[in-house]
N, C-alpha and C positions, 0 to 999 in steps of 0.2 A: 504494500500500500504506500509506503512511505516514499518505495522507490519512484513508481509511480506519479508520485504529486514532484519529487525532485526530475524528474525527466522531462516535465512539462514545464519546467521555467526556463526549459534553455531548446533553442531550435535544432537541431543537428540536420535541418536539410539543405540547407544553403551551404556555398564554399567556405572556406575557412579564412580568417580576417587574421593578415600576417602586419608586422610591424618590420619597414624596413631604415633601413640606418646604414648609408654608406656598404660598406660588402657583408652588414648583419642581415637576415633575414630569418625572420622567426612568427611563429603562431601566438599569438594574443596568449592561447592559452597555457601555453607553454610557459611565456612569460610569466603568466601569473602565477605558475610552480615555481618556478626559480628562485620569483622575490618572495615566493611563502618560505621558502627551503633558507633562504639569505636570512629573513627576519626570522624561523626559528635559531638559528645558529647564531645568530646574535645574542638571543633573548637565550639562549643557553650560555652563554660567555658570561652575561652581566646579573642573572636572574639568581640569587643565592638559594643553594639548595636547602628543603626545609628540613630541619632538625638539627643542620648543622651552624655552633656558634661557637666564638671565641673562646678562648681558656676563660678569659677576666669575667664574661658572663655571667660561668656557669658554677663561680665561689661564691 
């Protein structure tokens, strides 16, 4: 069902919408992996993991 109501917000019959740049050429959608895959690996770098705290904390 759920897949369903997700399939229906996006058209898949039309050709696909590329983004060009000098000798890049890429799929929109594509892209929009890339910068999700960029900003997790960010937000894993900077994001403190939970349960983990200093020595001084935790006296």
């Amino acid at each position: 069902m759920a897949g369903s109501l997700l399939a229906a917000l996006v058209s898949l019959d039309g050709a696909g919408h590329y983004f060009h740049w000098h000798w890049i050429d890429i799929s929109y959608a594509n892209l929009t992996v890339i910068a999700l895959m960029v900003v997790t690996f960010v937000a894993a770098l900077f994001v403190p993991f939970p349960g983990r705290r200093s020595k001084k904390e935790t006296k």
